[in-house]
MOPAC internal coordinates of N, CA, C and O (Angstrom, degrees):
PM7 1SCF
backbone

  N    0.0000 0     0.00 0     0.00 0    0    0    0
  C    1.4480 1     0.00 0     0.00 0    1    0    0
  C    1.5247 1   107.82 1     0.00 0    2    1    0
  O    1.2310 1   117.54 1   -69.89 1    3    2    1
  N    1.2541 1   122.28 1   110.11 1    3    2    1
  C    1.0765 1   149.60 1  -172.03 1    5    3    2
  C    2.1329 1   110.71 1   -81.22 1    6    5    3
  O    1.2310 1   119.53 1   -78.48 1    7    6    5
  N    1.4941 1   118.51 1   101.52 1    7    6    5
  C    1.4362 1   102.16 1  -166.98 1    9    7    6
  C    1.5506 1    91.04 1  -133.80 1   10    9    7
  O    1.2310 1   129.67 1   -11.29 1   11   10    9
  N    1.5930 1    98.95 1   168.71 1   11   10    9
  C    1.3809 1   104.60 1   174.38 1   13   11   10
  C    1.5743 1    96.80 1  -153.71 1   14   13   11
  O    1.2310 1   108.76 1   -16.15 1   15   14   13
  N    1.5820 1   138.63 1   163.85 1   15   14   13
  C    1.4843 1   126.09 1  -151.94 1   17   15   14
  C    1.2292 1    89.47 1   -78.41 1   18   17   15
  O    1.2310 1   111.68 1   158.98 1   19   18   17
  N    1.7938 1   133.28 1   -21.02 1   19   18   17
  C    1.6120 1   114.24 1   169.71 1   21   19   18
  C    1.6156 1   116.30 1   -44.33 1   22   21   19
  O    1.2310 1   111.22 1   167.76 1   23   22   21
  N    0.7278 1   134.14 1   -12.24 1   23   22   21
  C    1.7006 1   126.34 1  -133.07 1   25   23   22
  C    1.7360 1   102.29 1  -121.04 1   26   25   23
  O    1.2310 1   133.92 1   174.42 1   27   26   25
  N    1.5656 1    90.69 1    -5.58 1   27   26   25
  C    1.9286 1   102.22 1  -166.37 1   29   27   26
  C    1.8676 1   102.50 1   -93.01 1   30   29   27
  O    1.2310 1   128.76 1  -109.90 1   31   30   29
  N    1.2395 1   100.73 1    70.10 1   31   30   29
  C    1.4646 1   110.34 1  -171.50 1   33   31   30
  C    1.4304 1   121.54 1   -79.86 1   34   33   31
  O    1.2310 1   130.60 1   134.77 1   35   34   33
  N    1.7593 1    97.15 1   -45.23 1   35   34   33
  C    1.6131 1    80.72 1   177.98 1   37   35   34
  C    1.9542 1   115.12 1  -114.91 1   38   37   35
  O    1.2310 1   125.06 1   -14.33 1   39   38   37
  N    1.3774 1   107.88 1   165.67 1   39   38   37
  C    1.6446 1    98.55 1  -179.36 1   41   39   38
  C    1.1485 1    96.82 1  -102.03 1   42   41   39
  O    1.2310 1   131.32 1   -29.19 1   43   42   41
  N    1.2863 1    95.77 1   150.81 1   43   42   41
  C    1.8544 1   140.85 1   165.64 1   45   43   42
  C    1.6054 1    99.60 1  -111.56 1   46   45   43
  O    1.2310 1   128.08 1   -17.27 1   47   46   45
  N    1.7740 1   102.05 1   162.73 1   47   46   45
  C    1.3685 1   129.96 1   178.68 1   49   47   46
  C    1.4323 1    83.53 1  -134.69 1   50   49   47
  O    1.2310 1   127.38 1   -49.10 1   51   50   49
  N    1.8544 1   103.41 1   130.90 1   51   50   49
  C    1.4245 1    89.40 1   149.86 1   53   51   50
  C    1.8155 1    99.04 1  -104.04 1   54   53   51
  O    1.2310 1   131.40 1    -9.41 1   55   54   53
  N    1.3841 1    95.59 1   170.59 1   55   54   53
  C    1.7379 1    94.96 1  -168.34 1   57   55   54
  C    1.5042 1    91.82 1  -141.68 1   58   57   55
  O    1.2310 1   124.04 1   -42.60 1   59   58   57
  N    1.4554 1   109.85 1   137.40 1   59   58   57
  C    1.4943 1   130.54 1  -168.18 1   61   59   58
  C    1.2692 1   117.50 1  -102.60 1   62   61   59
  O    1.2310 1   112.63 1   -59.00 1   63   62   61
  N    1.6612 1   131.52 1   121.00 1   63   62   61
  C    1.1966 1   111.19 1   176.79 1   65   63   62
  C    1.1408 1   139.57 1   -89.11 1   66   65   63
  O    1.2310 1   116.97 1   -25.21 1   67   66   65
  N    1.3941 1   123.37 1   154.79 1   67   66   65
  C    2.1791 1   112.59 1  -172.29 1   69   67   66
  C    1.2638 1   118.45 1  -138.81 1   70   69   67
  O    1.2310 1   114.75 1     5.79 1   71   70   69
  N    0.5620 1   127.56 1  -174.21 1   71   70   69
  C    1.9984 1   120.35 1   177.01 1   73   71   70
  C    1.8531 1   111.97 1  -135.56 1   74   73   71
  O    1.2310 1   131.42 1   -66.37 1   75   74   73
  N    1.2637 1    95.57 1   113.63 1   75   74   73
  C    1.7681 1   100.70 1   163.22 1   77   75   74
  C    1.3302 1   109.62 1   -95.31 1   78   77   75
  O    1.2310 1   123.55 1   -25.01 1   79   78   77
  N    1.6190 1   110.79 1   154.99 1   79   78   77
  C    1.6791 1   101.78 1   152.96 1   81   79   78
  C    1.0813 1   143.26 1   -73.06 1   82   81   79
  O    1.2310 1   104.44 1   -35.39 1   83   82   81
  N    1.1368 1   146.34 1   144.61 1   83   82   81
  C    1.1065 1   121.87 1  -173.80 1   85   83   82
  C    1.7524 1   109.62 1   -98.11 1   86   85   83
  O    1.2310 1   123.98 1    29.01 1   87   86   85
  N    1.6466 1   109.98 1  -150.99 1   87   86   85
  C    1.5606 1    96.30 1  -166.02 1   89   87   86
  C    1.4430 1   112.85 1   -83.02 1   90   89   87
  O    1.2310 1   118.10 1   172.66 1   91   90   89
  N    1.6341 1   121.22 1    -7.34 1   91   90   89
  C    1.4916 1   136.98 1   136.98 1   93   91   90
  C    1.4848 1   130.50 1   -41.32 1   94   93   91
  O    1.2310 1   127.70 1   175.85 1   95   94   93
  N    1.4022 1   102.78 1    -4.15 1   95   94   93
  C    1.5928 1   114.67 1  -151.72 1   97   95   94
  C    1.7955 1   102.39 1    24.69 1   98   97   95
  O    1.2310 1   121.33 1  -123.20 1   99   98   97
  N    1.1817 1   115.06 1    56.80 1   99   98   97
  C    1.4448 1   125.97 1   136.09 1  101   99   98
  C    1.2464 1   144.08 1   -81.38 1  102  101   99
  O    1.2310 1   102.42 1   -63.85 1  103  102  101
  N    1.7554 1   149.79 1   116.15 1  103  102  101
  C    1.0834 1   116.21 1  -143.83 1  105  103  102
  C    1.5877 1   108.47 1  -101.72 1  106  105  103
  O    1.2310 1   120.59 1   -17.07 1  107  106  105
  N    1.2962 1   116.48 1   162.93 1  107  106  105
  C    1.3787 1   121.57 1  -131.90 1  109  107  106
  C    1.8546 1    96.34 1  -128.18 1  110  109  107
  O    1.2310 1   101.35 1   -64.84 1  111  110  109
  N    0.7263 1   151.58 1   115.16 1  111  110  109
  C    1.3976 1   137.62 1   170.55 1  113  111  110
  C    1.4235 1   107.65 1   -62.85 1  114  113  111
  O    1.2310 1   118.46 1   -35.25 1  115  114  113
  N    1.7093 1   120.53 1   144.75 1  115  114  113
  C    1.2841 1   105.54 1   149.48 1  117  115  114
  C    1.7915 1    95.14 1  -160.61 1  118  117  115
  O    1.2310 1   123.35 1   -23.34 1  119  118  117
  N    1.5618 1   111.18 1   156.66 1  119  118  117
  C    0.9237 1   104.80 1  -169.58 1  121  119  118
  C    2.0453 1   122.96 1  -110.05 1  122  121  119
  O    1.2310 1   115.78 1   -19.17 1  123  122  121
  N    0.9757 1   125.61 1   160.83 1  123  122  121
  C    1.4120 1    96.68 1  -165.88 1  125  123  122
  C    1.8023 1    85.97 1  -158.88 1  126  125  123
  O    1.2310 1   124.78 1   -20.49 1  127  126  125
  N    1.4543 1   108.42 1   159.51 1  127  126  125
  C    1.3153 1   107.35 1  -167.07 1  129  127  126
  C    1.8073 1   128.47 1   -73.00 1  130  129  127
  O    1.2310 1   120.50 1   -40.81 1  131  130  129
  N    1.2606 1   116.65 1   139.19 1  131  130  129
  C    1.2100 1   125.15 1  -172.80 1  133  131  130
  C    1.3177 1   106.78 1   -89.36 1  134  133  131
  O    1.2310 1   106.99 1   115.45 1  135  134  133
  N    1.0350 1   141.84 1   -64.55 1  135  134  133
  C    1.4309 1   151.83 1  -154.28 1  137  135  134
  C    2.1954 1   110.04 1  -174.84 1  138  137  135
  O    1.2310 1   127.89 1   -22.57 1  139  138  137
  N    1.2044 1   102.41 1   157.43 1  139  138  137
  C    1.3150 1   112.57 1  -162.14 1  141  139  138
  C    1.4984 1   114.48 1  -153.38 1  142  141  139
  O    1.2310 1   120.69 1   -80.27 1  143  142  141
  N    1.2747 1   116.28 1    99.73 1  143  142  141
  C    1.4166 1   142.88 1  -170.67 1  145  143  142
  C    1.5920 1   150.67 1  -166.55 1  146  145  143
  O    1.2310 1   121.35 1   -42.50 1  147  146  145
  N    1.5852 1   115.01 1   137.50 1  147  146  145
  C    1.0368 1   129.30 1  -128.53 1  149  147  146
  C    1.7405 1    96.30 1   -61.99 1  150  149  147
  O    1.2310 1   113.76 1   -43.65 1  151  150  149
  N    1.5796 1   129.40 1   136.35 1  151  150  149
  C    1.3947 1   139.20 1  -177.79 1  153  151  150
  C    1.5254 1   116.55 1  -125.63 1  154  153  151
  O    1.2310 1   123.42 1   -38.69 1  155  154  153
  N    1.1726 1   111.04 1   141.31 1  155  154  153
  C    1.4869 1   114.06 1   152.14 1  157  155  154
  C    1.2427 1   113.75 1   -93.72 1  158  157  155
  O    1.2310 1   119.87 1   -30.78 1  159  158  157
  N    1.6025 1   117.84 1   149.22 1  159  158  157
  C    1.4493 1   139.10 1   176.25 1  161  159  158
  C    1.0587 1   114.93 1  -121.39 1  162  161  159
  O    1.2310 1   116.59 1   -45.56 1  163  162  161
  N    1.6170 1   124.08 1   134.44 1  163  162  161
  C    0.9600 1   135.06 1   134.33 1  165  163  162
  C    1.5727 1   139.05 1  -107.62 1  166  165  163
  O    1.2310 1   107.87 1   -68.29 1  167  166  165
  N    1.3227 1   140.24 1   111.71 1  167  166  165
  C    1.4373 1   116.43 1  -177.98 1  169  167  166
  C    1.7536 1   123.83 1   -77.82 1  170  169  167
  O    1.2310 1   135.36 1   -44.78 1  171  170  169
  N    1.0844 1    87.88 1   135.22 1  171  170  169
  C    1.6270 1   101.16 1  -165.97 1  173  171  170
  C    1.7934 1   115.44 1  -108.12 1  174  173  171
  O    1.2310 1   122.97 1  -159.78 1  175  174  173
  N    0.9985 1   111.92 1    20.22 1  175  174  173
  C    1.2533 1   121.09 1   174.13 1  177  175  174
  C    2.0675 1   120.98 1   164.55 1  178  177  175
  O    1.2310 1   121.13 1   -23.72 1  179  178  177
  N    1.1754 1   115.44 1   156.28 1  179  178  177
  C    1.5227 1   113.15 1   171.39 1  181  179  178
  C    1.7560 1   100.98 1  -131.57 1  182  181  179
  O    1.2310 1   117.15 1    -8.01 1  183  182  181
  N    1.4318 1   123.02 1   171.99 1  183  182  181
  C    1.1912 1   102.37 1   145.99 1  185  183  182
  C    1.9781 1   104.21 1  -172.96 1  186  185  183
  O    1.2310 1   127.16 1    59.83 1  187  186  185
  N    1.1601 1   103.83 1  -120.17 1  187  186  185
  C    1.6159 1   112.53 1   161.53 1  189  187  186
  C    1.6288 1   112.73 1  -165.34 1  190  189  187
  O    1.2310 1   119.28 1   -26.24 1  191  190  189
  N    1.3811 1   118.98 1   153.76 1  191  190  189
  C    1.3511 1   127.12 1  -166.31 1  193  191  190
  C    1.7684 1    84.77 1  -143.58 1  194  193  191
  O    1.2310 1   138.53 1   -33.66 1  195  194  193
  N    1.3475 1    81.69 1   146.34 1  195  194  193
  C    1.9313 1   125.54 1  -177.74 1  197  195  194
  C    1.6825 1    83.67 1  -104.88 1  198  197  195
  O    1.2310 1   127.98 1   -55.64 1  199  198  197
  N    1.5676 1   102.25 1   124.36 1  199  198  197
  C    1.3842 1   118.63 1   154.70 1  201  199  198
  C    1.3448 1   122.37 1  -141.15 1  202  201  199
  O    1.2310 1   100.03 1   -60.97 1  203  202  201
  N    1.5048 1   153.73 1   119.03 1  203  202  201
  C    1.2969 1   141.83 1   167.06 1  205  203  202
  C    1.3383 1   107.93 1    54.48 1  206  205  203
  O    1.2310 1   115.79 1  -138.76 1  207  206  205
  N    1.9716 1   125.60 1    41.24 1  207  206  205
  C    1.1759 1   129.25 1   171.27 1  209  207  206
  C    1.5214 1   125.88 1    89.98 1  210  209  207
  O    1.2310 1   128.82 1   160.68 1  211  210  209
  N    1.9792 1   100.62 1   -19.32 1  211  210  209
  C    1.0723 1   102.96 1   178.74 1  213  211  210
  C    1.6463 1   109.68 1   -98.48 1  214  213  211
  O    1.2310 1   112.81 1   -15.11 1  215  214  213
  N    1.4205 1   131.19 1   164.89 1  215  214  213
  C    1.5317 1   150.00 1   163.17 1  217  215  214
  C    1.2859 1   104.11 1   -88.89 1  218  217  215
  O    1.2310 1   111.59 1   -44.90 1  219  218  217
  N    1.5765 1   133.46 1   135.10 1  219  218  217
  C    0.8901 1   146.00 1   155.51 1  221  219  218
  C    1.5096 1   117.63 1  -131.19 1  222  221  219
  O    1.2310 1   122.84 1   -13.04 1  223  222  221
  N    1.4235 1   112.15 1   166.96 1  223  222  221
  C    1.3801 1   107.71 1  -175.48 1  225  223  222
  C    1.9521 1    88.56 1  -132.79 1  226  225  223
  O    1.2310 1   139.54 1   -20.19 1  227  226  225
  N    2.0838 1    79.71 1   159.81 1  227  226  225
  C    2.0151 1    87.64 1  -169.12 1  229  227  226
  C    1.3165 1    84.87 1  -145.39 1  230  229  227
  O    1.2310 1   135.03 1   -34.41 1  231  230  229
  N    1.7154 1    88.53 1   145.59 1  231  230  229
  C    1.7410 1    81.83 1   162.85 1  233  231  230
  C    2.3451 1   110.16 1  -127.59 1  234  233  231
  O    1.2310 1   136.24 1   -29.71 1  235  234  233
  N    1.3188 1    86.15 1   150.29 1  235  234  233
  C    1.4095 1    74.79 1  -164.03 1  237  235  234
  C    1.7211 1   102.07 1   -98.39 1  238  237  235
  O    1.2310 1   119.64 1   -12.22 1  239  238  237
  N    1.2733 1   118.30 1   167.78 1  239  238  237
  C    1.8114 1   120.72 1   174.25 1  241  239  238
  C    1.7045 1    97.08 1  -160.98 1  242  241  239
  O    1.2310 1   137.82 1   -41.41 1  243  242  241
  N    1.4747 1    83.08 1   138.59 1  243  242  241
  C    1.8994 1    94.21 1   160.65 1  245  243  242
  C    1.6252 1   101.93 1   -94.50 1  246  245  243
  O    1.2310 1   122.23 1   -40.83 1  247  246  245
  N    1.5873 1   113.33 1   139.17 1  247  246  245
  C    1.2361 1   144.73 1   165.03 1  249  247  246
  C    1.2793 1   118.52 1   -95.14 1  250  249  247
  O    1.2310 1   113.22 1   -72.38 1  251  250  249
  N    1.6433 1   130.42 1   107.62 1  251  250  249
  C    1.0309 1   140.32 1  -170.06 1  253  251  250
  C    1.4899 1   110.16 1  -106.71 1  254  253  251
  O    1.2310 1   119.89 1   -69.55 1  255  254  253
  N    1.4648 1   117.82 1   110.45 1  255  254  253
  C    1.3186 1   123.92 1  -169.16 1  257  255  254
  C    1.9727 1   114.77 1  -117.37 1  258  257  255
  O    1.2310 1   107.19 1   -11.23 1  259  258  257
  N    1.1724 1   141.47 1   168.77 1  259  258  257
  C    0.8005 1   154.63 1   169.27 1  261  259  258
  C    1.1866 1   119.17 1   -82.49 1  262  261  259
  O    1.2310 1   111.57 1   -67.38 1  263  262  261
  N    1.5969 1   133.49 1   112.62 1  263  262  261
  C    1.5787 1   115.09 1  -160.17 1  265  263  262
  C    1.5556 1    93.93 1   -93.79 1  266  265  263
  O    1.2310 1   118.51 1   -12.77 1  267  266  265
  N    1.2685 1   120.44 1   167.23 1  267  266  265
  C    1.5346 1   147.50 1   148.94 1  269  267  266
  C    1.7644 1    95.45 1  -165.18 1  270  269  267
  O    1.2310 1   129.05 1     3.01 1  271  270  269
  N    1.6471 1   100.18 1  -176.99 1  271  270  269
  C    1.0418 1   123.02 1  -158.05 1  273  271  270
  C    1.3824 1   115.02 1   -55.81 1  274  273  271
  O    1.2310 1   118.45 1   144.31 1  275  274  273
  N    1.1715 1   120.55 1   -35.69 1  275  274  273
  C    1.7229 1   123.02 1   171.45 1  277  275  274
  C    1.5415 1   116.70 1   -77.04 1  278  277  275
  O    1.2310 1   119.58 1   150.43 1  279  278  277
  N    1.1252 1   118.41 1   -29.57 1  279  278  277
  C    1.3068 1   118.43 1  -175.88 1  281  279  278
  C    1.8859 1   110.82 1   -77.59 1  282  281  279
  O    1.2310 1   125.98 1   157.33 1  283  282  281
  N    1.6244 1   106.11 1   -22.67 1  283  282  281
  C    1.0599 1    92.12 1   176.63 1  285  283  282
  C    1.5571 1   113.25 1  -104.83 1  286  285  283
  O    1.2310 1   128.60 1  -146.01 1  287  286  285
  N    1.5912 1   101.03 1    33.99 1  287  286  285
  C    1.3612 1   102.44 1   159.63 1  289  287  286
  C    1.9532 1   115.53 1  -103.59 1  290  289  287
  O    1.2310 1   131.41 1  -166.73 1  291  290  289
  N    0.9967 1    95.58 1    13.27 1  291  290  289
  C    1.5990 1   104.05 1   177.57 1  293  291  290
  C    1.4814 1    98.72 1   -72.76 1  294  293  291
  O    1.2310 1   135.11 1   -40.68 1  295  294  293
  N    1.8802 1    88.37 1   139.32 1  295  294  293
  C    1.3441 1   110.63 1  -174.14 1  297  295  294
  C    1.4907 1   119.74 1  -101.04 1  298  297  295
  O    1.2310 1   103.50 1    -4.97 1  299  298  297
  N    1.4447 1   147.96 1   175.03 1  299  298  297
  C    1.0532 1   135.67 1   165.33 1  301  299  298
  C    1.3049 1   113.01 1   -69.91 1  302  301  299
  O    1.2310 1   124.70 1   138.29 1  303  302  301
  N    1.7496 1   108.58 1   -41.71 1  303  302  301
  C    1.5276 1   112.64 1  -167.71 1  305  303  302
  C    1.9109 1   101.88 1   -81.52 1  306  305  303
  O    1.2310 1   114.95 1  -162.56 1  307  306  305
  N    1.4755 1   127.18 1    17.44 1  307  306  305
  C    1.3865 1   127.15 1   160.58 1  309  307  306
  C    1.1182 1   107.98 1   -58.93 1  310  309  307
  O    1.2310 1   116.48 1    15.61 1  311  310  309
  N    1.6469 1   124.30 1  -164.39 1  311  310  309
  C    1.6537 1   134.89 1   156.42 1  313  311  310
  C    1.4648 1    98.43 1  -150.87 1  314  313  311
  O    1.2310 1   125.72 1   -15.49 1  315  314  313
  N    1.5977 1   106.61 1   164.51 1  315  314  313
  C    1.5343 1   116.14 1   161.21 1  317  315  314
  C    1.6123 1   103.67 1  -103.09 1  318  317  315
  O    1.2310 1   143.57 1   -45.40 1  319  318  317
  N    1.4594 1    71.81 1   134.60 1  319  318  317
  C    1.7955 1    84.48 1   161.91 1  321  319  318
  C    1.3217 1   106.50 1   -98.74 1  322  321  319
  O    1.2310 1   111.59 1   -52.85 1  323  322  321
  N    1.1348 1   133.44 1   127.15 1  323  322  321
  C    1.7302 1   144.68 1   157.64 1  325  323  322
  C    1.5602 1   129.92 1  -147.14 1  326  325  323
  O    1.2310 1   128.16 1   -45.00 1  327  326  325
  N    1.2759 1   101.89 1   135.00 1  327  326  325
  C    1.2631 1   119.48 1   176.91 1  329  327  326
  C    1.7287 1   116.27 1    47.76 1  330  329  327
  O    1.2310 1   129.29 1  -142.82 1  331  330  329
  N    1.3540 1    99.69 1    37.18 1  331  330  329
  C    1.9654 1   115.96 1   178.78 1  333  331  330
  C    1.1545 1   105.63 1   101.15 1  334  333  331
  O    1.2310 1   122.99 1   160.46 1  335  334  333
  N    1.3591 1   111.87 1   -19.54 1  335  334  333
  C    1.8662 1   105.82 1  -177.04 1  337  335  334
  C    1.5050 1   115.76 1   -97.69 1  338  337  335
  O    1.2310 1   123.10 1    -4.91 1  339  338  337
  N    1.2808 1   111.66 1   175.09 1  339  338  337
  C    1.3968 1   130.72 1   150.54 1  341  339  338
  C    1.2833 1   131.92 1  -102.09 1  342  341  339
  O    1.2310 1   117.57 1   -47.01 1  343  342  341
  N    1.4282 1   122.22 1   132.99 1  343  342  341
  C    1.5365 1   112.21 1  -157.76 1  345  343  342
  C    1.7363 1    80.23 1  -136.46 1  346  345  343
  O    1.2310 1   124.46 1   -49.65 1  347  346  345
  N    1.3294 1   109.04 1   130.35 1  347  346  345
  C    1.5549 1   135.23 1   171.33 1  349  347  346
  C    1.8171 1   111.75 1   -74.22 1  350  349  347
  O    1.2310 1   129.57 1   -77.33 1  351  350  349
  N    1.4740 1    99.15 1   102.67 1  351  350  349
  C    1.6354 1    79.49 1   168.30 1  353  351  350
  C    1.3242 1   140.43 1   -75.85 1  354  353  351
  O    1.2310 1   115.73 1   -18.25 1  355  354  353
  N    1.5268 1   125.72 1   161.75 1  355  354  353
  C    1.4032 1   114.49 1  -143.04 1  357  355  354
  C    1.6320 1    86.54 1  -123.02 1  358  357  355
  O    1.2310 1   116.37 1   120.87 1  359  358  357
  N    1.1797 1   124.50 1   -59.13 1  359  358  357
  C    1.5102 1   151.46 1  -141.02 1  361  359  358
  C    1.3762 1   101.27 1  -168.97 1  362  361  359
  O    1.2310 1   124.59 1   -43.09 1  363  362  361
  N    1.8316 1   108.79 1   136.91 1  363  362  361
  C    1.2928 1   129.66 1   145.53 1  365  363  362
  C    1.7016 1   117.61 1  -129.86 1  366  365  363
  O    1.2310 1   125.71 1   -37.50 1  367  366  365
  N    1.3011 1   106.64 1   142.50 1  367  366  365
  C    1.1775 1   130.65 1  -167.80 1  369  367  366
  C    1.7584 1   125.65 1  -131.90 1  370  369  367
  O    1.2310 1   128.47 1   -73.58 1  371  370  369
  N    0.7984 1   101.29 1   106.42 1  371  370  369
  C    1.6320 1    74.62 1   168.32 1  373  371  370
  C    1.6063 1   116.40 1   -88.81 1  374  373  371
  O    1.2310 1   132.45 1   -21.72 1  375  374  373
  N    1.5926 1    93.55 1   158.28 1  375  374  373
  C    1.6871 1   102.06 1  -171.62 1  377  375  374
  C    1.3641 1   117.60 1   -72.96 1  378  377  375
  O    1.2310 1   124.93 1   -37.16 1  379  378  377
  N    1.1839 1   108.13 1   142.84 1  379  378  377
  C    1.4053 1   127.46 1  -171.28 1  381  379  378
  C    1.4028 1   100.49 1   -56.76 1  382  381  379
  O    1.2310 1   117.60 1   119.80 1  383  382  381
  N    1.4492 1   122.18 1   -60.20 1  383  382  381
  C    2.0940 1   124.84 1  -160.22 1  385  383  382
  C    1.4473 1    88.44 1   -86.94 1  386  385  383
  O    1.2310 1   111.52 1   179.07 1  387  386  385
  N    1.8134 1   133.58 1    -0.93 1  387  386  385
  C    1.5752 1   113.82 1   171.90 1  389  387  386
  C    1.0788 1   116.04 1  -166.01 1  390  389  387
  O    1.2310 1   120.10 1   -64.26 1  391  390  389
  N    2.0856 1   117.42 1   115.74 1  391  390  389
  C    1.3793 1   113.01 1  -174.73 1  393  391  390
  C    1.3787 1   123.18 1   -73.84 1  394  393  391
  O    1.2310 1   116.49 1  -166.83 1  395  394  393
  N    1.2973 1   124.27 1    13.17 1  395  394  393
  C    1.4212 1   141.25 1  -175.72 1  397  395  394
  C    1.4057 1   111.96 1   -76.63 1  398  397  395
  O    1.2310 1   128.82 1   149.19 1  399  398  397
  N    1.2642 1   100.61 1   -30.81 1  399  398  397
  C    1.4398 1   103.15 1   178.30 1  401  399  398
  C    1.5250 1   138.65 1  -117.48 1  402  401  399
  O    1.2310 1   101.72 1   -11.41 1  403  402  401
  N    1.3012 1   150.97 1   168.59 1  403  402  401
  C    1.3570 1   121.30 1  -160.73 1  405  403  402
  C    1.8277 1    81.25 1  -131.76 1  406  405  403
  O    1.2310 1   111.03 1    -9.34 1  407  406  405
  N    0.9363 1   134.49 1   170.66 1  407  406  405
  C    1.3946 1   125.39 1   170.05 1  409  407  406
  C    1.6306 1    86.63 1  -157.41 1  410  409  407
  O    1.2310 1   132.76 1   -43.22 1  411  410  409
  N    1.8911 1    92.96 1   136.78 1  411  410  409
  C    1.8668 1   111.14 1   175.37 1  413  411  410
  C    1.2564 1    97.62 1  -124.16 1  414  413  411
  O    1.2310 1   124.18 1   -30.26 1  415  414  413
  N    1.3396 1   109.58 1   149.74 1  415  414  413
  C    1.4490 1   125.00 1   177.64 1  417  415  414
  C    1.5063 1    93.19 1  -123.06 1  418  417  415
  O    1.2310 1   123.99 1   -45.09 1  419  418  417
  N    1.7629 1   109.95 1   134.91 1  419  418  417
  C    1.4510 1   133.09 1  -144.17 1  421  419  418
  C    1.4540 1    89.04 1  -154.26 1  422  421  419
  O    1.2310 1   124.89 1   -40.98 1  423  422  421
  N    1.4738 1   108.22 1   139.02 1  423  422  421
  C    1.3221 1   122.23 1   165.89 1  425  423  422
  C    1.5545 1   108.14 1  -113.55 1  426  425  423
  O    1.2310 1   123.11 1   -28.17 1  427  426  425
  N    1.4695 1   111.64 1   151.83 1  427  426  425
  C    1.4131 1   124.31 1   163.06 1  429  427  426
  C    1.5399 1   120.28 1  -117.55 1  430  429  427
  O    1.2310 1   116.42 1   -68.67 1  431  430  429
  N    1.5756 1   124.41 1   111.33 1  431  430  429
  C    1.1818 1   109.39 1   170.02 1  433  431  430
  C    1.1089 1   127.74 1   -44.33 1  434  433  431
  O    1.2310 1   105.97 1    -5.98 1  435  434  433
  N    1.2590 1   143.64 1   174.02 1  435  434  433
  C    1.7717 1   135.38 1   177.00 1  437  435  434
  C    1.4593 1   104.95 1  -126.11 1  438  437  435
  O    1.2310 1   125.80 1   159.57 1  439  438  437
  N    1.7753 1   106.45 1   -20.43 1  439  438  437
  C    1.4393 1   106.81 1  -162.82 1  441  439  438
  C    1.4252 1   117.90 1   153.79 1  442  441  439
  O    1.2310 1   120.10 1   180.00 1  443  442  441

């Protein structure tokens, strides 16, 4: 994936997860935003996955981000938030033709 800072069109949130208690003092996941910045996309695959009998369909995309110091605190176990969805991260890498940038490839269930 080939980028240049033209190309960082749309925003993402990545969002971090934490645990409160709840009124069980049980702890509770919830997720809330990490950092928020401008990406290029590409989707790099679709397909379907067999789970517990059911078929689902996913679609996958690399996220091309701008590194500095927060961004290269992104975790695997983070997520992107974009465009109403949630996208699971898979892999981060930085690009081979540019260390400027970090690029994650994220799946979205569809269903």
């Amino acid at each position: 994936m080939a980028i240049a800072a033209g190309d960082l069109r749309e925003k993402i949130t990545i969002e971090r997860a934490s645990y409160i208690n709840n009124e069980f003092n049980e702890p509770v996941e919830t997720w809330a935003p990490y950092i928020s910045r401008r990406a290029g996309r590409e989707d790099s695959g679709s397909g379907e996955k067999e789970a517990a009998g059911q078929v689902g369909a996913f679609l996958m995309a690399r996220f091309a981000i701008r590194r500095d110091a927060l961004v290269d605190g992104i975790k695997p176990t983070d997520r992107i938030a974009y465009d109403g969805a949630h996208w699971n991260i898979k892999e981060m890498k930085q690009l081979r033709d540019n260390t400027r940038f970090l690029e994650i490839t994220a799946v979205k269930d569809l269903g």
